[in-house]
mmCIF file as Biopython writes it, N, C-alpha, C and O atoms, coordinates in Angstrom:
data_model
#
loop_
_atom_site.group_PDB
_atom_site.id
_atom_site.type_symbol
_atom_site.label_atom_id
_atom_site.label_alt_id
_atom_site.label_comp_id
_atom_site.label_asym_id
_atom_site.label_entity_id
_atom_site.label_seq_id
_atom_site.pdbx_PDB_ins_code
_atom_site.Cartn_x
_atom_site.Cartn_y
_atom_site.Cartn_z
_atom_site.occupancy
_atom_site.B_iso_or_equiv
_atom_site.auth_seq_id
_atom_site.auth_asym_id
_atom_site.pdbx_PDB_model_num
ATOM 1   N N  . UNK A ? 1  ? 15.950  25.321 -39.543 1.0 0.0 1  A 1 
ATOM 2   C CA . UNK A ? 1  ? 15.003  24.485 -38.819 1.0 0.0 1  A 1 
ATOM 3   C C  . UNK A ? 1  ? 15.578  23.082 -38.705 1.0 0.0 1  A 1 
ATOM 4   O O  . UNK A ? 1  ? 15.694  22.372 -39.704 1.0 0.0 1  A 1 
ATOM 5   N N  . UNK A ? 2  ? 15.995  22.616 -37.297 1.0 0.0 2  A 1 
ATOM 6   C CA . UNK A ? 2  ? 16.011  21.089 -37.423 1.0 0.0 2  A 1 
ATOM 7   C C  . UNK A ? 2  ? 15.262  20.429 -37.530 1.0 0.0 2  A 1 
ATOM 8   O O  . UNK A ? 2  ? 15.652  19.313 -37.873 1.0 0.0 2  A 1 
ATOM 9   N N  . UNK A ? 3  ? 14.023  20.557 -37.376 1.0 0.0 3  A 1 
ATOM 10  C CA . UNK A ? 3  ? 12.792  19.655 -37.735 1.0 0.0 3  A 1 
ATOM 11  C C  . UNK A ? 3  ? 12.706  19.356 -35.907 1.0 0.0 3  A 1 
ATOM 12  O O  . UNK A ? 3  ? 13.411  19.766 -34.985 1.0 0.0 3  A 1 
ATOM 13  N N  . UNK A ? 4  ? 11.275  18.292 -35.956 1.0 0.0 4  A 1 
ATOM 14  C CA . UNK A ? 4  ? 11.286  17.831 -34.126 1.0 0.0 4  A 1 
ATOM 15  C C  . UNK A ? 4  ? 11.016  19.056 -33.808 1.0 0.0 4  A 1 
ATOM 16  O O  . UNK A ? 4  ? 10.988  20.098 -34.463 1.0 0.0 4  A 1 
ATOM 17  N N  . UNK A ? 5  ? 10.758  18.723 -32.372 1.0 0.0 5  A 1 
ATOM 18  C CA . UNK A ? 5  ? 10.379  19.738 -31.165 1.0 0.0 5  A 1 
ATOM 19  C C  . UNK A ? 5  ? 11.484  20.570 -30.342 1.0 0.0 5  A 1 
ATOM 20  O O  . UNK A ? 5  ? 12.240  19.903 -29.635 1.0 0.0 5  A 1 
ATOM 21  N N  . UNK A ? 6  ? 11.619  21.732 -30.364 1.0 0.0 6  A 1 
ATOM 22  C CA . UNK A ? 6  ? 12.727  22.165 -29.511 1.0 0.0 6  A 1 
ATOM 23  C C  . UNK A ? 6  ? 11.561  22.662 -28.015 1.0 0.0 6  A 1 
ATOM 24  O O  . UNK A ? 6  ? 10.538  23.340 -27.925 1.0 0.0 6  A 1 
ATOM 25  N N  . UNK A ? 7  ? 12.389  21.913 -27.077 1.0 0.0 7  A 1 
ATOM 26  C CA . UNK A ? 7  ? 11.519  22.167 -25.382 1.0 0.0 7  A 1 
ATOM 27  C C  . UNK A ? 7  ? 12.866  23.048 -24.990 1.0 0.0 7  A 1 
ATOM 28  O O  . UNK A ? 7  ? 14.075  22.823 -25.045 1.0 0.0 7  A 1 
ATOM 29  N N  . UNK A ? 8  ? 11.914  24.348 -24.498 1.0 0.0 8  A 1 
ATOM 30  C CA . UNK A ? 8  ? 12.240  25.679 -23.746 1.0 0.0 8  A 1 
ATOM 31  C C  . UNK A ? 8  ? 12.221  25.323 -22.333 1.0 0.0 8  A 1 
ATOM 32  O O  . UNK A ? 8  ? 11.496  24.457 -21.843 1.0 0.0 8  A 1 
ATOM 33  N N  . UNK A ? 9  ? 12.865  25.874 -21.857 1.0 0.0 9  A 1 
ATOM 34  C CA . UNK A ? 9  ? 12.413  26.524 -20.233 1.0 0.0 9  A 1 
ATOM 35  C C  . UNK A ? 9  ? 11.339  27.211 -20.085 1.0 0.0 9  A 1 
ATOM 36  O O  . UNK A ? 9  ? 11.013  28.049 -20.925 1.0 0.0 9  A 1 
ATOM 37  N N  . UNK A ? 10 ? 10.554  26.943 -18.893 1.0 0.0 10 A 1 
ATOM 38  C CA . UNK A ? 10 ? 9.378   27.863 -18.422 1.0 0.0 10 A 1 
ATOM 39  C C  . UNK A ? 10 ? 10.565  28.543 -17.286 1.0 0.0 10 A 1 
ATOM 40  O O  . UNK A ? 10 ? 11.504  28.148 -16.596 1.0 0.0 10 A 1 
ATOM 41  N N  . UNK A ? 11 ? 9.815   29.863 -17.612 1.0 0.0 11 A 1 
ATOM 42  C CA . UNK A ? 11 ? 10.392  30.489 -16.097 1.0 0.0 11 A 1 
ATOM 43  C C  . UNK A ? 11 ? 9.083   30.975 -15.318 1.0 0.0 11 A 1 
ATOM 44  O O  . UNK A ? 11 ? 7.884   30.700 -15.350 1.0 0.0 11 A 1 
ATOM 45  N N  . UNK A ? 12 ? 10.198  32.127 -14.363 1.0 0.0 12 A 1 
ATOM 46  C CA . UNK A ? 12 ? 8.490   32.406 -13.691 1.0 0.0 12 A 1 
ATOM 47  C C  . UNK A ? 12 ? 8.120   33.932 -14.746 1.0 0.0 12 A 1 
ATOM 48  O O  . UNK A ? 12 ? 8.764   34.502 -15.627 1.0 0.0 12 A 1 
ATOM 49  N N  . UNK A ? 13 ? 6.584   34.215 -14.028 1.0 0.0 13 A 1 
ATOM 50  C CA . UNK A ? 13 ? 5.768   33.614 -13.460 1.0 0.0 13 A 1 
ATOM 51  C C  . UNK A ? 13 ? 4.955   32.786 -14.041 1.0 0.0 13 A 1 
ATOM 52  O O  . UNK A ? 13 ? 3.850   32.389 -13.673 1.0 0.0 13 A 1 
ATOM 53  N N  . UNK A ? 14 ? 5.590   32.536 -15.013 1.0 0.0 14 A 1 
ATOM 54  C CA . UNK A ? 14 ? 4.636   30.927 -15.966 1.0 0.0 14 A 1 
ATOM 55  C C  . UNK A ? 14 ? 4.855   29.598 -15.443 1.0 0.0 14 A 1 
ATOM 56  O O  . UNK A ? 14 ? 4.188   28.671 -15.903 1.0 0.0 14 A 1 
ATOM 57  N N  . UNK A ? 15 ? 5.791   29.376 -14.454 1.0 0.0 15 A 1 
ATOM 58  C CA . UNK A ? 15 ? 5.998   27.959 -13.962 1.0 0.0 15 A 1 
ATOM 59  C C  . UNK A ? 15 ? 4.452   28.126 -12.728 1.0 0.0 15 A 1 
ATOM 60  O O  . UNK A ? 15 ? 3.365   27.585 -12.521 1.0 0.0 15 A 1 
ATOM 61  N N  . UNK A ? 16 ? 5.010   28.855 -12.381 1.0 0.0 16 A 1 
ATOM 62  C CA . UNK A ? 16 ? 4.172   29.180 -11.094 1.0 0.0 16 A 1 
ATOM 63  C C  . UNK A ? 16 ? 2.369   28.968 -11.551 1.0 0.0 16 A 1 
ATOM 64  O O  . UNK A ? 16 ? 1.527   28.236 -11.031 1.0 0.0 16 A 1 
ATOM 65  N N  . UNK A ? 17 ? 2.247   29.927 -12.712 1.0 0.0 17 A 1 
ATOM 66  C CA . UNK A ? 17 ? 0.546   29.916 -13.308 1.0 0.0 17 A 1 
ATOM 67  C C  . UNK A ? 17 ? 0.344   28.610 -13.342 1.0 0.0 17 A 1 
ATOM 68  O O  . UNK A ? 17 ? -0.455  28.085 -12.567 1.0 0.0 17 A 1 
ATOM 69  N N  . UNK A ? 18 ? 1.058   27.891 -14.270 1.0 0.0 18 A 1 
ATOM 70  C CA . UNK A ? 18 ? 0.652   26.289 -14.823 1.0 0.0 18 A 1 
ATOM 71  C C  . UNK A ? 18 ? 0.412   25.144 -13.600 1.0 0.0 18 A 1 
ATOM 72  O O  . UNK A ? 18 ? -0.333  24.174 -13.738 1.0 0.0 18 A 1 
ATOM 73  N N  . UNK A ? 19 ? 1.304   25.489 -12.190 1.0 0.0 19 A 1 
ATOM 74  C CA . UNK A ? 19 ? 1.062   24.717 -11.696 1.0 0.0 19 A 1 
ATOM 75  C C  . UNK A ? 19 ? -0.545  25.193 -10.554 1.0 0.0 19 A 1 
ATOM 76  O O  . UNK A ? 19 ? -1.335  24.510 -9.904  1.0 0.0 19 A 1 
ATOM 77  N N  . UNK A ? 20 ? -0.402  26.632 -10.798 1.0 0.0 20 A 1 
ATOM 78  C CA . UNK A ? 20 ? -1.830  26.801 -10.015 1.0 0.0 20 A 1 
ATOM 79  C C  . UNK A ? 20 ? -2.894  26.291 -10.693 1.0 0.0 20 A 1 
ATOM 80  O O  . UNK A ? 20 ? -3.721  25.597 -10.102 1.0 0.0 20 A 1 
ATOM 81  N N  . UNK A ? 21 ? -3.014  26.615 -12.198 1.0 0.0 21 A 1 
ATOM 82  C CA . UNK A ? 21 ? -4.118  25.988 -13.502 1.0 0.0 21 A 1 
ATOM 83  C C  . UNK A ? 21 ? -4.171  24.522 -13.054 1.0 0.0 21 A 1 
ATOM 84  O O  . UNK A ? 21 ? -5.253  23.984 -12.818 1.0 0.0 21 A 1 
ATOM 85  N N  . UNK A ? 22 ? -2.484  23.593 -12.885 1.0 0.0 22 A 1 
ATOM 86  C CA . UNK A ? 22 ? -2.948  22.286 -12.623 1.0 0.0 22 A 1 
ATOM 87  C C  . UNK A ? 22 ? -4.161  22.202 -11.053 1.0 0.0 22 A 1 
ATOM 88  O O  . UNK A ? 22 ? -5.272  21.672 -11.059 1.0 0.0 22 A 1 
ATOM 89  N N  . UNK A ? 23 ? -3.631  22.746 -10.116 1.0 0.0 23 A 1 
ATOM 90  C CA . UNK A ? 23 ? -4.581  23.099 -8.922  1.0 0.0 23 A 1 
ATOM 91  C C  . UNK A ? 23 ? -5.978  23.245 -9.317  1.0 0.0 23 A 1 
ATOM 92  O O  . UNK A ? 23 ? -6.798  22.696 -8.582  1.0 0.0 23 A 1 
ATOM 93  N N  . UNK A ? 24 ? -6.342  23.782 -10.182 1.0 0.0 24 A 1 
ATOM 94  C CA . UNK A ? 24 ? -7.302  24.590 -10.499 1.0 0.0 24 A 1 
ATOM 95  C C  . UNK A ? 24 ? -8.213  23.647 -11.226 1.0 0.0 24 A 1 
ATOM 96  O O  . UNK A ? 24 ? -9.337  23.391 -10.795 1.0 0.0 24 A 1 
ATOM 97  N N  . UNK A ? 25 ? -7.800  23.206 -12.166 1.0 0.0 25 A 1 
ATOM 98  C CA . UNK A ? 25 ? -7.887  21.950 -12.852 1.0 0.0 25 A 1 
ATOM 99  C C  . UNK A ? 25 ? -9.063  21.007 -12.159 1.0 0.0 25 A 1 
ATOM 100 O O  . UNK A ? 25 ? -10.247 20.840 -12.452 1.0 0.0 25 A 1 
ATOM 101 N N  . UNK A ? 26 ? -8.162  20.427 -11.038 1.0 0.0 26 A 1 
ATOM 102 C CA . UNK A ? 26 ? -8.387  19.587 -10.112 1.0 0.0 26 A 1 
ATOM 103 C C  . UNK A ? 26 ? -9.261  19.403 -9.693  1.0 0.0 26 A 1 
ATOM 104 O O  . UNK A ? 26 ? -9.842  18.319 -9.736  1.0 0.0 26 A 1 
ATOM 105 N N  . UNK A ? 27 ? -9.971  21.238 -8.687  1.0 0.0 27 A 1 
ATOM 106 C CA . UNK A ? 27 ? -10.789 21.202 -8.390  1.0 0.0 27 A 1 
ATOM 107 C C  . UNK A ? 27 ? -11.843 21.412 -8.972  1.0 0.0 27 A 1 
ATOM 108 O O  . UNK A ? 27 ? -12.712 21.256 -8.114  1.0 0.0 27 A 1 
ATOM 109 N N  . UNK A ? 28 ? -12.319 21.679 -9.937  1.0 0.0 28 A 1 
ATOM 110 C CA . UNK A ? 28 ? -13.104 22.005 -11.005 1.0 0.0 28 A 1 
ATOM 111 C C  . UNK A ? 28 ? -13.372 20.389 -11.621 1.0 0.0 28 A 1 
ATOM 112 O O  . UNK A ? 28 ? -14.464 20.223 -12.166 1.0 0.0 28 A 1 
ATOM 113 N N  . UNK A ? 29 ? -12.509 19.300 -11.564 1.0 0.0 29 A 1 
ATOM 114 C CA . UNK A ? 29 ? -13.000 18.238 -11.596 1.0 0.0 29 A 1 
ATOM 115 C C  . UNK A ? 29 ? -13.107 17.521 -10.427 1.0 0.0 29 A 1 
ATOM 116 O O  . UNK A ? 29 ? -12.467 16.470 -10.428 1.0 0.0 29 A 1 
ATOM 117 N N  . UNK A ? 30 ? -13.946 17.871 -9.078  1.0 0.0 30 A 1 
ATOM 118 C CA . UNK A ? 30 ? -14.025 17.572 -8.052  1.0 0.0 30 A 1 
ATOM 119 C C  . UNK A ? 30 ? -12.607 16.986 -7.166  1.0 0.0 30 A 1 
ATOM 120 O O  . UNK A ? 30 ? -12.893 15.913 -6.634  1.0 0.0 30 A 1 
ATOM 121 N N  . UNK A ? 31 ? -11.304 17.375 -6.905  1.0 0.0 31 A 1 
ATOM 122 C CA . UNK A ? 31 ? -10.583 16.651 -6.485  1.0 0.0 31 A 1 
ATOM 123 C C  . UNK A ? 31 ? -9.915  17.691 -5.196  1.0 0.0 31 A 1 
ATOM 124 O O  . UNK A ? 31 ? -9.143  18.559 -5.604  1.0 0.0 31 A 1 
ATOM 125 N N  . UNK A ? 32 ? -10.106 17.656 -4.067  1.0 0.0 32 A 1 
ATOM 126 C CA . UNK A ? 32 ? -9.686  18.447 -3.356  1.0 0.0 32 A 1 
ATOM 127 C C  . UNK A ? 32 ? -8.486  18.197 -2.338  1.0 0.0 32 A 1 
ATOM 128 O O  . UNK A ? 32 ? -8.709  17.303 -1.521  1.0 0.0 32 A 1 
ATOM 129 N N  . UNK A ? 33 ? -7.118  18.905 -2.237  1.0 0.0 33 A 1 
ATOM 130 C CA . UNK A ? 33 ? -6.479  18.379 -1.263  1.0 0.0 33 A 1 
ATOM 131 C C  . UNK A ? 33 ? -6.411  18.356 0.405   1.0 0.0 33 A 1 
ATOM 132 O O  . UNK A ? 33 ? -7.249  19.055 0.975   1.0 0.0 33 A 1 
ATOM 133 N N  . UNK A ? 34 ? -5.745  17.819 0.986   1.0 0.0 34 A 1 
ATOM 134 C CA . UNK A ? 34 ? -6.145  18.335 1.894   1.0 0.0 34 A 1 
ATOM 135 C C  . UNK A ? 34 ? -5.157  19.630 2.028   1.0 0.0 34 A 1 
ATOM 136 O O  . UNK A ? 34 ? -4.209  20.079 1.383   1.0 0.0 34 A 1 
ATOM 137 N N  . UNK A ? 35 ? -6.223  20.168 3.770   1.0 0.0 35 A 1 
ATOM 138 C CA . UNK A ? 35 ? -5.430  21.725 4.061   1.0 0.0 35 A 1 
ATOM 139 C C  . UNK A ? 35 ? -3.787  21.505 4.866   1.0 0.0 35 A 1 
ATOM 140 O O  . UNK A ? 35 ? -2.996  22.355 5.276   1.0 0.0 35 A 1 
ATOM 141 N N  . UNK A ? 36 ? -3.732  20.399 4.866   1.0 0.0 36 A 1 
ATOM 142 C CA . UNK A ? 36 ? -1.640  20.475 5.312   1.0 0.0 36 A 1 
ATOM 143 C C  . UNK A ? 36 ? -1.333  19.798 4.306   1.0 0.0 36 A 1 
ATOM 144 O O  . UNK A ? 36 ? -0.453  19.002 4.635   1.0 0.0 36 A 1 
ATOM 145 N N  . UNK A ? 37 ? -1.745  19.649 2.679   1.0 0.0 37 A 1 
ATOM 146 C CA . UNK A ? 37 ? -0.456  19.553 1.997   1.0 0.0 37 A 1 
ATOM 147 C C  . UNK A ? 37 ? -1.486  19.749 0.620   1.0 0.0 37 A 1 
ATOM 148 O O  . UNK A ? 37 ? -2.433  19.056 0.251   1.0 0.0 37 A 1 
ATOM 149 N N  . UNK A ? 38 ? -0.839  21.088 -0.018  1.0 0.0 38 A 1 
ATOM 150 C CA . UNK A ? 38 ? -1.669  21.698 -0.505  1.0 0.0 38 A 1 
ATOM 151 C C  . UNK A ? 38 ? -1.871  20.756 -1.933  1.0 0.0 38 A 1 
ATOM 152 O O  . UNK A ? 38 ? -2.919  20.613 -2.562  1.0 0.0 38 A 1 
ATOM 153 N N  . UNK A ? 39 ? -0.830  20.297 -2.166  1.0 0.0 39 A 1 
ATOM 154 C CA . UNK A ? 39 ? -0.640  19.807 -3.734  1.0 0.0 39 A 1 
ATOM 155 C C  . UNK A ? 39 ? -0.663  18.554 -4.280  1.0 0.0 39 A 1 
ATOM 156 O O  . UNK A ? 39 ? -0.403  18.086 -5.389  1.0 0.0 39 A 1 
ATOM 157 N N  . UNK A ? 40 ? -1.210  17.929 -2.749  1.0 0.0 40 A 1 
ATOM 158 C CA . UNK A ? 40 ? -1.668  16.299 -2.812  1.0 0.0 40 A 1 
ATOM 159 C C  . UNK A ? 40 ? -2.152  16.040 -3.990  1.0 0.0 40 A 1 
ATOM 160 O O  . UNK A ? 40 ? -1.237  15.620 -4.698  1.0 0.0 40 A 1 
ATOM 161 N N  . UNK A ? 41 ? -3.329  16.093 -4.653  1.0 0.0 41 A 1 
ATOM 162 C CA . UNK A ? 41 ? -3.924  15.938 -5.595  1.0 0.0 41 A 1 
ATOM 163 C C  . UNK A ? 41 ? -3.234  16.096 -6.763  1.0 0.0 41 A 1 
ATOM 164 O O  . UNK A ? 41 ? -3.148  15.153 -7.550  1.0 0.0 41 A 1 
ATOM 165 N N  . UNK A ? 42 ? -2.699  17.219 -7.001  1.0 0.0 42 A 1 
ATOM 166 C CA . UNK A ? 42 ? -1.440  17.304 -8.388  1.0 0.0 42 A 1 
ATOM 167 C C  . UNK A ? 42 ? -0.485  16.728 -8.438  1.0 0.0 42 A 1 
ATOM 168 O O  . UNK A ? 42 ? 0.001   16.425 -9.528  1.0 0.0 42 A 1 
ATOM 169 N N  . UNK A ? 43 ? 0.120   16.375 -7.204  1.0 0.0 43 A 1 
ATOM 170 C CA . UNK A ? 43 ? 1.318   15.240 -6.839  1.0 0.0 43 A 1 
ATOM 171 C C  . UNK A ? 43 ? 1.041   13.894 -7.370  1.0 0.0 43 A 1 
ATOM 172 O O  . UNK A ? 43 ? 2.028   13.291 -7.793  1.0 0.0 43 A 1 
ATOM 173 N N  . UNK A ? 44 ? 0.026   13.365 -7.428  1.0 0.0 44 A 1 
ATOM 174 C CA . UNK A ? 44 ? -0.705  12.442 -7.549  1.0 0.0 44 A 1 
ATOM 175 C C  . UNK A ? 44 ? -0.623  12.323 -8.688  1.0 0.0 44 A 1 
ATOM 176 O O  . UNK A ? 44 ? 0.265   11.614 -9.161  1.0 0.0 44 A 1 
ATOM 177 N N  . UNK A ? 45 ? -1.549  12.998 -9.504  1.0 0.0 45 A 1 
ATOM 178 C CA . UNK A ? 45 ? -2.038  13.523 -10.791 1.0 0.0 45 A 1 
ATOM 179 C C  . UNK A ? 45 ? -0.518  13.359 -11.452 1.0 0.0 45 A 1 
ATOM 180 O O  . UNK A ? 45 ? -0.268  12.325 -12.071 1.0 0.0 45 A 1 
ATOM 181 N N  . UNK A ? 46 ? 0.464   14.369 -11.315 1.0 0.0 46 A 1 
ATOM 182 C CA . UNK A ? 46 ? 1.724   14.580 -11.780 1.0 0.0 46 A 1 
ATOM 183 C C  . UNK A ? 46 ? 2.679   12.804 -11.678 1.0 0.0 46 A 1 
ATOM 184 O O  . UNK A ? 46 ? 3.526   12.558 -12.536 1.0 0.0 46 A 1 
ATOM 185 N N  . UNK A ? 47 ? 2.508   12.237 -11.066 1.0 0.0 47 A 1 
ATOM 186 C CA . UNK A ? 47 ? 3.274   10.903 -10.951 1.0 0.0 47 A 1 
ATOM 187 C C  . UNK A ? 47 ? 2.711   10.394 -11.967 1.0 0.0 47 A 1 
ATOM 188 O O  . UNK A ? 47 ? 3.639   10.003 -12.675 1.0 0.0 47 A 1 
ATOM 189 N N  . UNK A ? 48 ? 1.358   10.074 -12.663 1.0 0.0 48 A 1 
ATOM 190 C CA . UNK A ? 48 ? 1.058   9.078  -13.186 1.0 0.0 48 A 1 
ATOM 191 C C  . UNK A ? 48 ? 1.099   9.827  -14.758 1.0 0.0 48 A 1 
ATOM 192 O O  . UNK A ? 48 ? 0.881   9.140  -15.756 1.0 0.0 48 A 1 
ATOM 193 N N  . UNK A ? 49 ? 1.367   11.133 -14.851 1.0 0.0 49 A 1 
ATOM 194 C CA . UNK A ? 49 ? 0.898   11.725 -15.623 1.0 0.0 49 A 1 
ATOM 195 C C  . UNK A ? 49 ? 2.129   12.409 -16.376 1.0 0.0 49 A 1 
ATOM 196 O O  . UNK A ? 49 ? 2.288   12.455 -17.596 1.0 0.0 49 A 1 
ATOM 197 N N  . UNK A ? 50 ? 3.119   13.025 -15.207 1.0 0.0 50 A 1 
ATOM 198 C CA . UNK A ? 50 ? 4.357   13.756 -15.616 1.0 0.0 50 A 1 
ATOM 199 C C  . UNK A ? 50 ? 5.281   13.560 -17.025 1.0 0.0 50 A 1 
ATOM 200 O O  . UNK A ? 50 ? 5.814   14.361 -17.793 1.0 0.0 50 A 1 
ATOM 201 N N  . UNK A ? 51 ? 5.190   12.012 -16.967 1.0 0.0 51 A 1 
ATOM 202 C CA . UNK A ? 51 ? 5.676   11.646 -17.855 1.0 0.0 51 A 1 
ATOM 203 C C  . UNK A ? 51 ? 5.470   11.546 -19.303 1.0 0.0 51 A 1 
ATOM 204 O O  . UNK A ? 51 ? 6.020   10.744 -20.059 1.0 0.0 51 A 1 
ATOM 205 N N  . UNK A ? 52 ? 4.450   12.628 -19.661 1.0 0.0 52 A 1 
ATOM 206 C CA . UNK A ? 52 ? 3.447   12.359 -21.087 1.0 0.0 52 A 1 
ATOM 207 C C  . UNK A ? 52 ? 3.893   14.308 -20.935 1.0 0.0 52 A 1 
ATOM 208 O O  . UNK A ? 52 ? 3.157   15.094 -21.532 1.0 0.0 52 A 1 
ATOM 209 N N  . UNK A ? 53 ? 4.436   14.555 -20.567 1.0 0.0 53 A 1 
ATOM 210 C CA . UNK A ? 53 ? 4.612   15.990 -20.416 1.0 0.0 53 A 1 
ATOM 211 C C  . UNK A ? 53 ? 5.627   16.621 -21.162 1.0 0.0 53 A 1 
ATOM 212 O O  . UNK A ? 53 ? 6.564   16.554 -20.367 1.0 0.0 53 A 1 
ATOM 213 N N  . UNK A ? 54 ? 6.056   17.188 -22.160 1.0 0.0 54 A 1 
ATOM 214 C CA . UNK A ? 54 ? 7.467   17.503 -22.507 1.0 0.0 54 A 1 
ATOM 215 C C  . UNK A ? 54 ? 8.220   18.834 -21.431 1.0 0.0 54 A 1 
ATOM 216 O O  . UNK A ? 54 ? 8.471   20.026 -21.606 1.0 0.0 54 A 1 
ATOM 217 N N  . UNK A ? 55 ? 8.297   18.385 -20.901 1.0 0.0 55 A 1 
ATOM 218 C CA . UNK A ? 55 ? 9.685   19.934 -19.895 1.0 0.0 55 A 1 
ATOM 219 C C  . UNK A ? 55 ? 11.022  19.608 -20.081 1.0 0.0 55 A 1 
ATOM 220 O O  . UNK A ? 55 ? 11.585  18.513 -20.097 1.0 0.0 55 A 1 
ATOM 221 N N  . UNK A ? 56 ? 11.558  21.076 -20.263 1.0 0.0 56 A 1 
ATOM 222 C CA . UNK A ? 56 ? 12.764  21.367 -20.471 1.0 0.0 56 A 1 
ATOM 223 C C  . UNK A ? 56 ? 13.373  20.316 -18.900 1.0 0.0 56 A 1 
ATOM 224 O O  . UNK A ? 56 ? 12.611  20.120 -17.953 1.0 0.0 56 A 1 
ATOM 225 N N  . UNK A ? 57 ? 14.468  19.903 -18.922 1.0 0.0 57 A 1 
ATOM 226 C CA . UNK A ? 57 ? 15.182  19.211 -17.996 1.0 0.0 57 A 1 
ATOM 227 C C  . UNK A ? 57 ? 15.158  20.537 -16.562 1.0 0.0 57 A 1 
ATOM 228 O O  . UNK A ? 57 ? 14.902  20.234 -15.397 1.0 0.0 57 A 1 
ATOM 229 N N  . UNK A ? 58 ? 15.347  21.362 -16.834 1.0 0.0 58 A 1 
ATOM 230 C CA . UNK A ? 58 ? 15.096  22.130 -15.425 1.0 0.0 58 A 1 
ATOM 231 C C  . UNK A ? 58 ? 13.977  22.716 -14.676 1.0 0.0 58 A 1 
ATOM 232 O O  . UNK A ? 58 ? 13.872  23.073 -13.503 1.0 0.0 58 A 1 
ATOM 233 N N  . UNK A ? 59 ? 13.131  22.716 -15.723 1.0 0.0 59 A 1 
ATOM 234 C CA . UNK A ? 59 ? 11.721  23.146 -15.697 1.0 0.0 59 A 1 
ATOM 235 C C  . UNK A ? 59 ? 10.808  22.133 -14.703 1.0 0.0 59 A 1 
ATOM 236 O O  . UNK A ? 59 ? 9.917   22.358 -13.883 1.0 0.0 59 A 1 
ATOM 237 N N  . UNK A ? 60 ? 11.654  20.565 -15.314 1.0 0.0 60 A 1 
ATOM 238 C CA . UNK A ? 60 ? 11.017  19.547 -14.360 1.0 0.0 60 A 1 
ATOM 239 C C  . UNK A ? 60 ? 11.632  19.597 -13.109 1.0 0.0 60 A 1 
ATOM 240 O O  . UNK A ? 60 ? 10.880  19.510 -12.139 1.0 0.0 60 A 1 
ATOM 241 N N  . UNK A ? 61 ? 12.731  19.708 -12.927 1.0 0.0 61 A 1 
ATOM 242 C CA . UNK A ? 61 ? 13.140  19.925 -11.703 1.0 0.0 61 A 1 
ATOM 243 C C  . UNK A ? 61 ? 12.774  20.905 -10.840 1.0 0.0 61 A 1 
ATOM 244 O O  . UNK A ? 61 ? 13.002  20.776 -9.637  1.0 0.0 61 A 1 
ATOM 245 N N  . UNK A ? 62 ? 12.217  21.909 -11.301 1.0 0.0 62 A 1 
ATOM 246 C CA . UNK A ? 62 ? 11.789  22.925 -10.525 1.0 0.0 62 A 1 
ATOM 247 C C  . UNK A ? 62 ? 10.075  22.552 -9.642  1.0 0.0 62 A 1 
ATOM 248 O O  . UNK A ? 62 ? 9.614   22.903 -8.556  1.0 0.0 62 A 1 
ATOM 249 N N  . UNK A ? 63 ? 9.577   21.740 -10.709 1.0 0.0 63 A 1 
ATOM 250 C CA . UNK A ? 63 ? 8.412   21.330 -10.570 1.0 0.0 63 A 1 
ATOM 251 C C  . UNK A ? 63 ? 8.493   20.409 -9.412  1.0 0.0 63 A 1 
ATOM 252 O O  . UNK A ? 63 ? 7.933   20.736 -8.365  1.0 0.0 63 A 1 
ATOM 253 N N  . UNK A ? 64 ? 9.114   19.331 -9.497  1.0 0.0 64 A 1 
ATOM 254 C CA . UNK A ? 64 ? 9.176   18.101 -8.764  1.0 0.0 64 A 1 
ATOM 255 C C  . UNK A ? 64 ? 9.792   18.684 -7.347  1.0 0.0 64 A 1 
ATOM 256 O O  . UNK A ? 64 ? 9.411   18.202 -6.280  1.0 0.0 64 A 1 
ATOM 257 N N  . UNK A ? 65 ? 10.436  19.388 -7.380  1.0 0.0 65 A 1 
ATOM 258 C CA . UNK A ? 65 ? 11.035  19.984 -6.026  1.0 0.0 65 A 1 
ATOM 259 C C  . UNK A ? 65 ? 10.012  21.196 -5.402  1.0 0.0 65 A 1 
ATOM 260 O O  . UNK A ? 65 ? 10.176  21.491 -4.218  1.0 0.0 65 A 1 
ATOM 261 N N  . UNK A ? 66 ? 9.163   21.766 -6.034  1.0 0.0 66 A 1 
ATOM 262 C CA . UNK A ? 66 ? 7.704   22.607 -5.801  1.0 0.0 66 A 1 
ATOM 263 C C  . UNK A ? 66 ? 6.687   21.336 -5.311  1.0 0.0 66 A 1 
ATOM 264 O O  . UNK A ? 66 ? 6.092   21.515 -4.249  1.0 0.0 66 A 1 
ATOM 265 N N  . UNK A ? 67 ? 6.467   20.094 -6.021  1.0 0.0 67 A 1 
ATOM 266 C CA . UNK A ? 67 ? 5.388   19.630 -5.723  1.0 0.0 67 A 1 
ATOM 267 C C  . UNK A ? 67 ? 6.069   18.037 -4.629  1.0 0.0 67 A 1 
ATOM 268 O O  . UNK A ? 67 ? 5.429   17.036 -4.307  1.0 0.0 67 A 1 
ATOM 269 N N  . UNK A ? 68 ? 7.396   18.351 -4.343  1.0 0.0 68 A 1 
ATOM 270 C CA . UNK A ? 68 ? 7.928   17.475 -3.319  1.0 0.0 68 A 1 
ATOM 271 C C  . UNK A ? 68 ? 7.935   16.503 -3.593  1.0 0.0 68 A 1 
ATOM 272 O O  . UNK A ? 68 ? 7.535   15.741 -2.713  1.0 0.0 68 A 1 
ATOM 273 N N  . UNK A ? 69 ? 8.455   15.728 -5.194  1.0 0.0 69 A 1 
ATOM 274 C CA . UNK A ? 69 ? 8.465   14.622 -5.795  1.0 0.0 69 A 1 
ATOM 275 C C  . UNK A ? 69 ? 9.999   14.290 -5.220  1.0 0.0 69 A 1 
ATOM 276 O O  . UNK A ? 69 ? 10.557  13.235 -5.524  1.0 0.0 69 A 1 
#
């Protein structure tokens, strides 16, 4: 054990769930995007927020290039 946190990779279809849950999330706390860009609201959410997140270095990249960061 080194002690500390070891951060994994998400793959699919768990990258994919987490970011629908974030979707999901959203709307369930009233936040709706609009219908030509589906992920406005998590995009949003994810900028101010991403950064309190631990992801594996590719995991975020996969994300940010899904949610067009």
């Amino acid at each position: 054990d080194e002690g500390g946190v070891k951060i994994l990779p998400i793959g699919e279809p768990y990258l994919t769930e987490m970011i629908c849950d974030w979707v999901g999330a959203g709307k369930a706390q009233g936040h709706f995007s609009p219908k030509n860009d589906k992920y406005y609201e998590i995009r949003e959410w994810y900028k101010q927020n991403g950064n309190k997140i631990q992801l594996d270095k590719e995991t975020r990249k996969e994300i940010e290039k899904r949610l067009e960061i």
